[in-house]
N, CA, C and O atoms as a DFTB+ gen file, in Angstrom:
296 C
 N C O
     1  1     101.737     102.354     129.509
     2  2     101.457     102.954     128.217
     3  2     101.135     101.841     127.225
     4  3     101.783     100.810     127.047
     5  1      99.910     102.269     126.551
     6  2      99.750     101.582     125.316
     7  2     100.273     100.937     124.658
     8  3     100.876     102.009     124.701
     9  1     101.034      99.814     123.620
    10  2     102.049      99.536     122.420
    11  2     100.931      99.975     121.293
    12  3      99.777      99.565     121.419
    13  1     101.264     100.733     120.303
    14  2     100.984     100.598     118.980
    15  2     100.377      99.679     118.207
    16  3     101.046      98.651     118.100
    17  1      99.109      99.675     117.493
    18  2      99.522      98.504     116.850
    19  2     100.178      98.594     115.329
    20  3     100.811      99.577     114.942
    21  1      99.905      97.302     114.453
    22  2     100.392      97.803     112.952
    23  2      99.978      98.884     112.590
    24  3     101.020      99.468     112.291
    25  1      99.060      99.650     112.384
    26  2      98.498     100.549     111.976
    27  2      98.961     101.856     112.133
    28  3      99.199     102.719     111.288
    29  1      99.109     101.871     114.172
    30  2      99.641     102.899     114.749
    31  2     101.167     103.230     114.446
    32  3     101.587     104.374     114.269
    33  1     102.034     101.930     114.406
    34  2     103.027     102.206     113.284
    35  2     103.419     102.506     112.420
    36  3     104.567     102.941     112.331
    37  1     102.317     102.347     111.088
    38  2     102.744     102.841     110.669
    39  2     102.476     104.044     110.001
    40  3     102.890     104.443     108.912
    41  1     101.513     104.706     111.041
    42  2     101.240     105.943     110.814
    43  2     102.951     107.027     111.239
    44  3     103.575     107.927     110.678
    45  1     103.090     106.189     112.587
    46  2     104.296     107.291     113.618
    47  2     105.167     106.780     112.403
    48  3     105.693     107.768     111.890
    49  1     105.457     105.834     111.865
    50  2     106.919     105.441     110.962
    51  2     106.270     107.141     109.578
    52  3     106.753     108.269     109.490
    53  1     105.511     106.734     109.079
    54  2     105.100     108.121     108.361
    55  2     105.232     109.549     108.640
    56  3     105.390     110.384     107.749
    57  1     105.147     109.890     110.205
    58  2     105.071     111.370     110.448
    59  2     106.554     111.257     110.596
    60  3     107.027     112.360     110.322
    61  1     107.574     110.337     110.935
    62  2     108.243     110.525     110.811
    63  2     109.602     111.308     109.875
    64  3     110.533     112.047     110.195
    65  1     109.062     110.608     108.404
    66  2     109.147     111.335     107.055
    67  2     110.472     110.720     106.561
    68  3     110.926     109.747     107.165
    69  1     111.300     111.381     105.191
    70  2     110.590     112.706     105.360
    71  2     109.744     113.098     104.520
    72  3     109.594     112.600     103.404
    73  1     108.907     114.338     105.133
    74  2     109.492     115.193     105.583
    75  2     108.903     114.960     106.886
    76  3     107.753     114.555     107.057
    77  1     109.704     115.222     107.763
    78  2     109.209     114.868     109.064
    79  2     107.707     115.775     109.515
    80  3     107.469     116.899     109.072
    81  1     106.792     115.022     110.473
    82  2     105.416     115.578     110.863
    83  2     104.986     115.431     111.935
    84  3     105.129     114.308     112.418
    85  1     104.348     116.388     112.681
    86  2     104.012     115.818     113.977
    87  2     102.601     115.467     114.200
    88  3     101.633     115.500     113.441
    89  1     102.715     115.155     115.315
    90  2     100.938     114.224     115.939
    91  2     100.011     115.603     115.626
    92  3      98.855     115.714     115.219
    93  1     100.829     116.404     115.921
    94  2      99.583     118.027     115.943
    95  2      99.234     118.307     114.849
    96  3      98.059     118.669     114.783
    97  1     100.063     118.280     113.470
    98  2      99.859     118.287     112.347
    99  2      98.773     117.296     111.866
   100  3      97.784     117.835     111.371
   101  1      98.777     116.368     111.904
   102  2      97.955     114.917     111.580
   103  2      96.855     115.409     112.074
   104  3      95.977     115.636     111.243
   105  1      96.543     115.727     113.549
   106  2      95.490     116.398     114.325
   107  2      94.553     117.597     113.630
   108  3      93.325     117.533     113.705
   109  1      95.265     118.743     112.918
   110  2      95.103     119.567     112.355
   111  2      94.845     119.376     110.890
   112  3      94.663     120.360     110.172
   113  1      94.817     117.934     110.326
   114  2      94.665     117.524     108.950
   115  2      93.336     116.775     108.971
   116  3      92.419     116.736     108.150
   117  1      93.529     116.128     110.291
   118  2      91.969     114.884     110.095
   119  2      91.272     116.020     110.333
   120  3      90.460     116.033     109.407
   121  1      91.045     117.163     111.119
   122  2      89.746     118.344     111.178
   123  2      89.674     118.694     110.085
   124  3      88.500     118.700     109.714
   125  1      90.535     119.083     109.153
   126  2      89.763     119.760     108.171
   127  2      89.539     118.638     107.355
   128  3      88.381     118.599     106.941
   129  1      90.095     117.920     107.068
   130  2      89.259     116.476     105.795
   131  2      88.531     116.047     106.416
   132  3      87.960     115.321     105.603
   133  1      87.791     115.834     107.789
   134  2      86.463     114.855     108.244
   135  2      85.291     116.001     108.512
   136  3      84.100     115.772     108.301
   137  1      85.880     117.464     109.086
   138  2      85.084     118.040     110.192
   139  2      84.605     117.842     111.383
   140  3      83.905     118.582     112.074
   141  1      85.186     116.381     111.671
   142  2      85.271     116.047     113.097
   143  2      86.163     116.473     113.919
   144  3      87.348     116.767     113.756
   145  1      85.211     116.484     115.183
   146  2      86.400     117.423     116.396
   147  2      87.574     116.024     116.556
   148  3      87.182     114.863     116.442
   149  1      88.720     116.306     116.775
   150  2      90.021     115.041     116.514
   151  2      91.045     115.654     117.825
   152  3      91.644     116.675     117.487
   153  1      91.304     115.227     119.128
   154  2      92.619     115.638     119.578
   155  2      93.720     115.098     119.326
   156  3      93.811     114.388     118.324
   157  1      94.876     115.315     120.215
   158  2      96.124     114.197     120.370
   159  2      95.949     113.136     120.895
   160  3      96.374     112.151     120.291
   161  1      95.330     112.963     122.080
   162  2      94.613     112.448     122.842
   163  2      93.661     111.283     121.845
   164  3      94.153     110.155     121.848
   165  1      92.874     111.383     121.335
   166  2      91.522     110.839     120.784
   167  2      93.025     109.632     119.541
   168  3      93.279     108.428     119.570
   169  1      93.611     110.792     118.664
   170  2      94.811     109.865     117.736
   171  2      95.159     108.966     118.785
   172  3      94.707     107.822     118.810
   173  1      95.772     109.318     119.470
   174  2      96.586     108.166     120.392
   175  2      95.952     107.146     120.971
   176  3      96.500     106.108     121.345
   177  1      94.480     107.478     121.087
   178  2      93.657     106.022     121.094
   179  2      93.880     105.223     119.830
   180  3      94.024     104.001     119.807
   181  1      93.891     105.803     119.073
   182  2      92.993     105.121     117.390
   183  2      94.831     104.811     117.233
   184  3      94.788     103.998     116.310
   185  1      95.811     104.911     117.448
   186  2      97.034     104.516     117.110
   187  2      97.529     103.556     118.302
   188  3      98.754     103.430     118.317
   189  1      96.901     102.915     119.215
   190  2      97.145     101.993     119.708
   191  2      95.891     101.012     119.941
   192  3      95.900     100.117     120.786
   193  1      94.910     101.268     119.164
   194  2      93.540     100.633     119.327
   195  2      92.604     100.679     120.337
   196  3      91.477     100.189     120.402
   197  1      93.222     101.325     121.093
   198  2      91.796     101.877     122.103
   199  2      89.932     102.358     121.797
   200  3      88.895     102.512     122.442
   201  1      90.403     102.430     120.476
   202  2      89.312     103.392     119.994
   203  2      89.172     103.205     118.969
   204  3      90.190     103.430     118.315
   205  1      87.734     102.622     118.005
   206  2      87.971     102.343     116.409
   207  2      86.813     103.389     116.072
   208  3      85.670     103.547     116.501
   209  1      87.759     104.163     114.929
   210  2      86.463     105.508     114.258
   211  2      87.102     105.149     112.798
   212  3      88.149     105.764     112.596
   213  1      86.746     104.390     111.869
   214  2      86.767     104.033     110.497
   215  2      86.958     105.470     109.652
   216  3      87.710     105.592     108.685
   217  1      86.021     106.659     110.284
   218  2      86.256     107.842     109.239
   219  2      87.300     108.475     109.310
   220  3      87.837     109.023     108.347
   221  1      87.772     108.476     110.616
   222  2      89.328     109.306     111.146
   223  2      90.586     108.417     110.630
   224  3      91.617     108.932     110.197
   225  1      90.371     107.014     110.731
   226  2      91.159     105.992     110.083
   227  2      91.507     106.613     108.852
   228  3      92.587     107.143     108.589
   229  1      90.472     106.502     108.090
   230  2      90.730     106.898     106.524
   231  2      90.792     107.655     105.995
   232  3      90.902     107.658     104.769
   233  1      90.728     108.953     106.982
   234  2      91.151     110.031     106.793
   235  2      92.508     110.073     106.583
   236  3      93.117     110.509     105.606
   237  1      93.075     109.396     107.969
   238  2      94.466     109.345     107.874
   239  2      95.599     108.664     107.028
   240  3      96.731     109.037     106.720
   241  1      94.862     107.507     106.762
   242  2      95.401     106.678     105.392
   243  2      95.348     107.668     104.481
   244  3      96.434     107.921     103.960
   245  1      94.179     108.479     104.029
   246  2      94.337     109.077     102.913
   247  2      95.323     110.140     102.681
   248  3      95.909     110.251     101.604
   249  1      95.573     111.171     103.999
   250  2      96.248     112.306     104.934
   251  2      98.034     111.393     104.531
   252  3      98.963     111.972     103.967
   253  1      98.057     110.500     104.821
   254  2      99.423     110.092     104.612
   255  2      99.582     109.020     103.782
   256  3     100.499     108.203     103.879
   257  1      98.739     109.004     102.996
   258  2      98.795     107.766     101.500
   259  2      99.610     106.799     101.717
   260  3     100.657     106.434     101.181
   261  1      98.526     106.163     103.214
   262  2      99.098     104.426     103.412
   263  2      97.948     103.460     102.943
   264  3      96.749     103.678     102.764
   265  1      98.418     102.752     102.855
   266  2      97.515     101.479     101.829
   267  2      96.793     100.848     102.736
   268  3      97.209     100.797     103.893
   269  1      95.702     100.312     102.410
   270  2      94.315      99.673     102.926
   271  2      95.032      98.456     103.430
   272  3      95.767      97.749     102.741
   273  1      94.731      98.266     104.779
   274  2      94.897      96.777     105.337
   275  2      94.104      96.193     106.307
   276  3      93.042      96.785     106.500
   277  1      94.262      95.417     106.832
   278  2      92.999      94.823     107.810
   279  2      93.291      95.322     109.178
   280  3      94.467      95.454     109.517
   281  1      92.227      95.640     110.075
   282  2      92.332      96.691     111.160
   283  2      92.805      95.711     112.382
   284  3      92.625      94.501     112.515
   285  1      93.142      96.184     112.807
   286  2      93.880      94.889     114.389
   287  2      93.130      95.362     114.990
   288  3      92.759      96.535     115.030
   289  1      92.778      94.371     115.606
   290  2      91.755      94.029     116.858
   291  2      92.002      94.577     118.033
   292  3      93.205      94.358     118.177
   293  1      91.741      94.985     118.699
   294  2      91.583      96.049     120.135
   295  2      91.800      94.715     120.661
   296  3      91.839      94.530     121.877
């Protein structure tokens, strides 16, 4: 399995809460703020760097009002 990186941390430290949130929720938030199709699956790339999509990123920064930082390198 994957490790996280900063990013992916501290998204999971966020859904954590509170109020607490899950991956499905987050899932169900980046669709309607991007209109991109988003799974659990597809997050769990982009939260351990498998996968860089800048719009789903900042969706999610925005989705859980975390602050702009520099993206870790795959």
């Amino acid at each position: 399995m994957a490790e996280y990186t900063s990013f992916g941390l501290a998204v999971k430290t966020k859904l954590l809460g509170p109020p607490s949130r899950t991956q499905a929720w987050l899932v169900d938030e980046v669709r309607a703020a991007t209109g991109l199709y988003v799974d659990g699956a597809y997050i769990s790339k982009i939260l351990t760097g498998q996968r860089n999509a800048p719009k789903i990123v900042q969706a999610i920064r925005e989705i859980l009002n975390l602050p702009e930082q520099e993206q870790d390198s795959a």
